[in-house]
C-alpha positions as CSV (number, residue, x, y, z in Angstrom):
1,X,-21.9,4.6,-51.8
2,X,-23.3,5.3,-48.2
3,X,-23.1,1.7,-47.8
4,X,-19.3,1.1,-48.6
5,X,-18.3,4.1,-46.6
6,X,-20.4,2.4,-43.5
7,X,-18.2,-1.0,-44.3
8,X,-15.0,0.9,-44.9
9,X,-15.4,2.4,-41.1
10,X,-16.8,-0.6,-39.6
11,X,-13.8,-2.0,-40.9
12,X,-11.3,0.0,-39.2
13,X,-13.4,-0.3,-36.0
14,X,-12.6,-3.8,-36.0
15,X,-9.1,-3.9,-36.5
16,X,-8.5,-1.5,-33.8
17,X,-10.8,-3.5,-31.6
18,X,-9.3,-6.7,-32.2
19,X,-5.6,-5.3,-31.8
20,X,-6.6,-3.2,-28.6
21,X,-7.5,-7.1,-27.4
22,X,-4.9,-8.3,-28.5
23,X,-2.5,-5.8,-26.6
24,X,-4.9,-6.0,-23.5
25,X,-5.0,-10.4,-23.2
26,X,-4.2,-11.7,-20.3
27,X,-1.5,-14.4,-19.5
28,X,-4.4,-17.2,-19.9
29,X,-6.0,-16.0,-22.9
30,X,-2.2,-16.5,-24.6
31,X,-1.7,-20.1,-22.9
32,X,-4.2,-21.7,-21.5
33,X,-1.6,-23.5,-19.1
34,X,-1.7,-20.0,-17.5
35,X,-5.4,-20.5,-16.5
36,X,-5.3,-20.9,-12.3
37,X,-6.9,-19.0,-10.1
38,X,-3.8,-17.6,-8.1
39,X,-3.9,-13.6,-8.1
40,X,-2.3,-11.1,-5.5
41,X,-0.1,-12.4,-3.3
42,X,-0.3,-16.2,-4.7
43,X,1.3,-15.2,-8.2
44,X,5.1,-16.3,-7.8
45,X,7.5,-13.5,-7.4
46,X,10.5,-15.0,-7.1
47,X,9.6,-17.6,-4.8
48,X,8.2,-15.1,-2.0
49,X,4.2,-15.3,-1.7
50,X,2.2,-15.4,0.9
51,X,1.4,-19.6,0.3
52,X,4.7,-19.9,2.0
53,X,3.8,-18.1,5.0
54,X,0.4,-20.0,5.2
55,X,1.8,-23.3,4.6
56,X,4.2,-22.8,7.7
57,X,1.3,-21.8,9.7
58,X,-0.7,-24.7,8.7
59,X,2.3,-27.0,9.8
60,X,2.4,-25.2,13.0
61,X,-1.3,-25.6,13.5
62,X,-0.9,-29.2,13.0
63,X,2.0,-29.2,15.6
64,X,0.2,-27.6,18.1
65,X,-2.9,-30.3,17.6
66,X,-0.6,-32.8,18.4
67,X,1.3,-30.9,21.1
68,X,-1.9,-30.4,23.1
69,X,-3.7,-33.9,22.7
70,X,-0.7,-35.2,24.3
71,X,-1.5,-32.2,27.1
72,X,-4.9,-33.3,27.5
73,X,-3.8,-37.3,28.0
74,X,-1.7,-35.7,30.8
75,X,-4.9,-35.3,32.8
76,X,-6.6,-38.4,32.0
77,X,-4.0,-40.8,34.1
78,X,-5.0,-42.8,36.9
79,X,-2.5,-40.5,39.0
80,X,-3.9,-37.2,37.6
81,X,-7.7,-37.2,36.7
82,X,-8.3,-33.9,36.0
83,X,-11.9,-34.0,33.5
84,X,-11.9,-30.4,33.2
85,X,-8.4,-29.8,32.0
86,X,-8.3,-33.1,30.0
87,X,-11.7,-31.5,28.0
88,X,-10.0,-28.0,27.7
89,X,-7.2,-28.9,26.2
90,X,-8.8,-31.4,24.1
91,X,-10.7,-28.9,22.8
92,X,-7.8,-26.4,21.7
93,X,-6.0,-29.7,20.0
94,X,-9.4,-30.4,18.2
95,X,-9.4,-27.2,17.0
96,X,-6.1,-26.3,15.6
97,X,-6.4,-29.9,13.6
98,X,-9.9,-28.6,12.2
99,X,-8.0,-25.0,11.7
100,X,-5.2,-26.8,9.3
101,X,-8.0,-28.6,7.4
102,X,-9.6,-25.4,6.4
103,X,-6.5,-23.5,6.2
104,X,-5.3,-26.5,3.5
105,X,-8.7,-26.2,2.1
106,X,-8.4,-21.8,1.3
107,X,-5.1,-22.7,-0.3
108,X,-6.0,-25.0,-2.8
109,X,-8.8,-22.6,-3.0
110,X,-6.3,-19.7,-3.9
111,X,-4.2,-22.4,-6.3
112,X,-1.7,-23.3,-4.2
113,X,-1.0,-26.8,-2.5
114,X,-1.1,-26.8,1.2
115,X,1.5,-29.4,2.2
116,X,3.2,-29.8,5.7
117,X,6.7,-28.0,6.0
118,X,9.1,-27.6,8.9
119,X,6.6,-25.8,11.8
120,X,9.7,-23.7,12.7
121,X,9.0,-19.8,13.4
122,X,9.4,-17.2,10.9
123,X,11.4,-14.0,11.3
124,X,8.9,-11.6,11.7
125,X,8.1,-12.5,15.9
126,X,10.2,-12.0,18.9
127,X,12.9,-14.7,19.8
128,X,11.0,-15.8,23.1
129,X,7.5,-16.4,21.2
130,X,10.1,-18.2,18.3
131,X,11.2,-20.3,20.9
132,X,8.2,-21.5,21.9
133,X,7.3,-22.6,18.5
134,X,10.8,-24.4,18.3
135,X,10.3,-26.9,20.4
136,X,11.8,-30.6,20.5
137,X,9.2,-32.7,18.2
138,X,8.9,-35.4,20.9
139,X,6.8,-33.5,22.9
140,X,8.2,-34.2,26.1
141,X,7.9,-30.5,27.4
142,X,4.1,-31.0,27.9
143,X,4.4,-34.3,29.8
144,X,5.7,-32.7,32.6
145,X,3.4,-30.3,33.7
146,X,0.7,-29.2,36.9
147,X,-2.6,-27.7,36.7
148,X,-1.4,-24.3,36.6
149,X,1.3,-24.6,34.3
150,X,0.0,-26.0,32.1
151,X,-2.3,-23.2,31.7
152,X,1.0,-20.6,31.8
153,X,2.4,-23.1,29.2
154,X,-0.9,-23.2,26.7
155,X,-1.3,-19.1,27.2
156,X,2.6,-18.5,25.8
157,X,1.8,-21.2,23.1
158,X,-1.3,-19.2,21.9
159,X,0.3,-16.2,22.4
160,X,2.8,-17.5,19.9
161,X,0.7,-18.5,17.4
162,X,-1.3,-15.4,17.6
163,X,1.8,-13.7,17.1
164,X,2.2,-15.2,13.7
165,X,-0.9,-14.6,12.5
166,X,-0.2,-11.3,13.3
167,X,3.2,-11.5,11.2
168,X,1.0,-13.0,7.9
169,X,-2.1,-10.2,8.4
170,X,0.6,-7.2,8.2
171,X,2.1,-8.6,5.0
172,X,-1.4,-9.3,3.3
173,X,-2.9,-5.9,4.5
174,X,-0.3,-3.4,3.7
175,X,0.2,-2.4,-0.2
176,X,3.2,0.0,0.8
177,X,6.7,-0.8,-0.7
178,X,10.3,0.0,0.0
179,X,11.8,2.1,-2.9
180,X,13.7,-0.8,-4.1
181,X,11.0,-2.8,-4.3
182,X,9.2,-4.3,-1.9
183,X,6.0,-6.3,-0.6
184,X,3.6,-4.4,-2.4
185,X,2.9,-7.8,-4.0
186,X,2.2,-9.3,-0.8
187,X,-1.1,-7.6,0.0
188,X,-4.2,-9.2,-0.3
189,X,-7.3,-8.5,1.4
190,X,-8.8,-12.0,0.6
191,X,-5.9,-13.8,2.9
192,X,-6.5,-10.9,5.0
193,X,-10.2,-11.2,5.6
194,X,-9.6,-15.3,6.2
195,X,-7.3,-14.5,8.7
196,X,-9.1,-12.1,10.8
197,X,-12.6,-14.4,10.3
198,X,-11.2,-17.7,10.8
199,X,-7.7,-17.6,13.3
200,X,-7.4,-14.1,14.9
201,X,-11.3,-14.0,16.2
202,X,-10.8,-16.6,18.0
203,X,-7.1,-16.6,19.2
204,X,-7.7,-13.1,21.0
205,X,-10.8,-14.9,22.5
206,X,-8.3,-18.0,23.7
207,X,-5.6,-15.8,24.8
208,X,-8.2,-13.9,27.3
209,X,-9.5,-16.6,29.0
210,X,-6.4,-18.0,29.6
211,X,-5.6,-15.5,31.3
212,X,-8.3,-15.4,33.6
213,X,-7.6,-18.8,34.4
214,X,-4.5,-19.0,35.0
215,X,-5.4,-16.0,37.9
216,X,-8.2,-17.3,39.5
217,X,-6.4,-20.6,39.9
218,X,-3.5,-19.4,41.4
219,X,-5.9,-17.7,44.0
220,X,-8.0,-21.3,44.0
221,X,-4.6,-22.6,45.0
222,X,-2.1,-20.1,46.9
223,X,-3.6,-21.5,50.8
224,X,-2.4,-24.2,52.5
225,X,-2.0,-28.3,50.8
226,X,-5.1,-29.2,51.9
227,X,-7.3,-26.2,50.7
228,X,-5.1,-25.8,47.4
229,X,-5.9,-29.3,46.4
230,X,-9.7,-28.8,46.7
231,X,-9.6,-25.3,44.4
232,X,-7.9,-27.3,42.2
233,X,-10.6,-30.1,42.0
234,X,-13.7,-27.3,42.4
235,X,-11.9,-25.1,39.1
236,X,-11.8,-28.4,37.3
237,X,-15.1,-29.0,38.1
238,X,-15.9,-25.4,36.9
239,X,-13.6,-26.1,33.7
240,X,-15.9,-29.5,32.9
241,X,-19.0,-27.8,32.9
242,X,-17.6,-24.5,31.4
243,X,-15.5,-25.8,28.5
């Protein structure tokens, strides 16, 4: 008798334990279709997740590659051999290539697709740093450029950047919502953490010591012809062996 009272209950146990599982199953337990890794701010909510933002910012990274290997072939003429700069901005178009690889890479990570879309600015920065960001794709705004601004030039284009990485890390890191619904979906501390290991270390880095040089060339080069033209060469020389 003990024994069929023991099976009765252990019964019951399992019928609430398989309906309590049955209520609590996920989306890929019902269809295994739904099996992806997207959580957070990848799941679709009406077409607005955070994918989209990083897909525009990959495409902008890619831009800015480009737009700054151009900038560095601008120092490497006959008429304008300029090493130092030619290496520097190398270096940033290197870079921002090796930034939209890895940036593709955390994306298909996440269960997205990071294809190339239009580069253009989002919303969410000023209309000057948008601008800079908007810029003719033939790239003729970088061909016709000095030492020094080029420097004022690759500061504002970092800036911009910096900007809207800025823009993506306060949706991701903010859980708050408007009361009639709002970005709560949005946050994500994973994209957050990417962000803040991988782009905004380094951009407040770049941003500094552009900066600095763009000051201590204009005091390398604010004498007469003659002495202006040899701080240029000696802060290219500086910029060789420092970059």
């Amino acid at each position: 008798m003990a024994k069929f009272n023991n099976a009765i209950v252990f019964g019951i146990v399992l019928i609430f334990a398989s309906a309590f599982a049955a209520s609590d199953s996920g989306a890929c337990e019902a269809d295994v279709e739904e099996c992806n890794p997207n959580y957070s701010s990848f799941l679709n909510h009406g077409g607005k997740t955070v994918e989209n933002d990083l897909r525009k910012y990959t495409s902008q990274l890619v831009d800015k590659s480009y737009r700054f290997l151009v900038l560095s072939s601008v120092f490497n003429k006959y008429s304008l051999d300029r090493p130092g700069f030619e290496k520097l901005y190398r270096k940033f178009s290197d870079k921002a290539w090796a930034d939209a690889i890895d940036l593709i890479k955390y994306q298909s990570r996440r269960g997205s697709f990071g294809y190339l879309v239009n580069p253009k600015s989002s919303e969410q920065v000023s209309n000057e740093q948008a601008k800079i960001l908007s810029r003719p794709g033939n790239y003729s705004t970088v061909l016709d450029v000095n030492e020094l601004s080029s420097l004022q030039f690759a500061l504002e284009y970092e800036k911009a950047l910096a900007q809207e990485a800025h823009a993506i890390h306060r949706k991701v890191s903010h859980a708050a919502h408007k009361a009639g619904g709002g970005d709560y979906y949005h946050y994500d501390p994973d994209a957050a953490h990417y962000l803040d290991e991988n782009i905004i270390e380094y951009q407040s880095g770049t941003v500094r010591d552009l900066a600095g040089y763009i000051h201590n060339l204009k005091h390398f080069s604010r004498n007469s012809q003659g002495a202006s033209d040899l701080g240029v060469h000696l802060f290219d020389e500086f910029l060789a062996k420092a970059e």
